[in-house]
N, C-alpha and C positions, 0 to 999 in steps of 0.2 A: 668222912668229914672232908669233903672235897669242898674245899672255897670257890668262889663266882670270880668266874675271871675279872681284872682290872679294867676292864675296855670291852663294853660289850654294848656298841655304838647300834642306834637305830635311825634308822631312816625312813621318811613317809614316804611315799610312792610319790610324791613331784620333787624331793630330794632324790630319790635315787635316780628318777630321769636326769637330774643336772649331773650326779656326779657322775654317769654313766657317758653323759654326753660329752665332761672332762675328758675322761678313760681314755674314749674312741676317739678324740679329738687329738690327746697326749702322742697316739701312735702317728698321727699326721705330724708331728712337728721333726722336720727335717734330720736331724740327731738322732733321734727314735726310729724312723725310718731309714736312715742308713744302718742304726744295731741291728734291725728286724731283718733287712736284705741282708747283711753280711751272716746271719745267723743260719737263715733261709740257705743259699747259699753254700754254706758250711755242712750242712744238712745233706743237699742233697735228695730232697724229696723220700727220705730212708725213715721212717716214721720212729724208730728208736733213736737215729739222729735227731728229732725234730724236740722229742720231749727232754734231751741232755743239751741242746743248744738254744732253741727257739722258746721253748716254756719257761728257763731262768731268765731270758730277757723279757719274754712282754711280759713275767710276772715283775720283775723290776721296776716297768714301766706303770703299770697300775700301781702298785706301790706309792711311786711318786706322786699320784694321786689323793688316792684315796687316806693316807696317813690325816690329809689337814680336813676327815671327815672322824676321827677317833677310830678309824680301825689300824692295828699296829702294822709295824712295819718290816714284818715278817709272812712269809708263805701263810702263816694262817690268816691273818688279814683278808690276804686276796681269796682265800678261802669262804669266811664267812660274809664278803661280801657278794662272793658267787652265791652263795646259797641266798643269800638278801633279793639279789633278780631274781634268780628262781622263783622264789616264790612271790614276787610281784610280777612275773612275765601272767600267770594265768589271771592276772586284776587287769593287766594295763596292755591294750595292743601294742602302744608307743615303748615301754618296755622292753615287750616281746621283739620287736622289730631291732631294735637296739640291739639286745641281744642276739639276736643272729649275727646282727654286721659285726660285732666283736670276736665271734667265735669264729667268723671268717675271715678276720684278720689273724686271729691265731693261728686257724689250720691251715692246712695247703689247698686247692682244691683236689679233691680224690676222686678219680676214674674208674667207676663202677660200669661194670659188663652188663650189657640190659638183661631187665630179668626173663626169664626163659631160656637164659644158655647162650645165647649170641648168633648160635650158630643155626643158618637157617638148614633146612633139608631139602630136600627137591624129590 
């Protein structure tokens, strides 16, 4: 007997461009960009630092968002609004593109060793 959650907000693929566009825009605005550096920072490029200091912020940050679209305002929120891109990234380029630049504001960039080993031989 599991009840439907309270708040089970939907969005069309040219609303979730705008509110998407909010997000990625949210993390520009000067405040949020000094939480994001000071968090960065704090971190340390230590990838277990990055999800205890860097993920409670820019989840904050979408938060602030996305509440005035009815997703709450709570980690689940940003939850099912991740999965909302998701599955409009394979409808919509413009989506998809978005979404990269989000998750690249998230993460750090990461230094992967080319593939084949790096190491040449002679």
């Amino acid at each position: 007997m599991a009840s439907a959650p309270a708040q089970q907000p939907t969005l069309t693929v040219e609303q979730a461009r705008g509110v998407l566009t909010e997000v990625i825009q949210a993390f520009s605005v000067p405040e949020n960009a000094a939480r994001m550096e000071e968090a960065r920072e704090s971190a340390c490029n230590d990838m277990g630092k990055m999800l205890q200091l860097v993920l409670p912020v820019a989840t904050q940050i979408q938060q602030e968002v996305i509440k005035a679209y009815g997703f709450n305002n709570e980690g689940e929120g940003v939850l099912r609004f991740a999965r909302l891109v998701k599955m409009y990234e394979t409808q919509d380029p413009e989506i998809a593109a978005m979404s990269v630049k989000l998750k690249s504001l998230l993460l750090p960039p990461l230094s992967t060793p080319p593939i084949g080993g790096g190491v040449p031989t002679s």
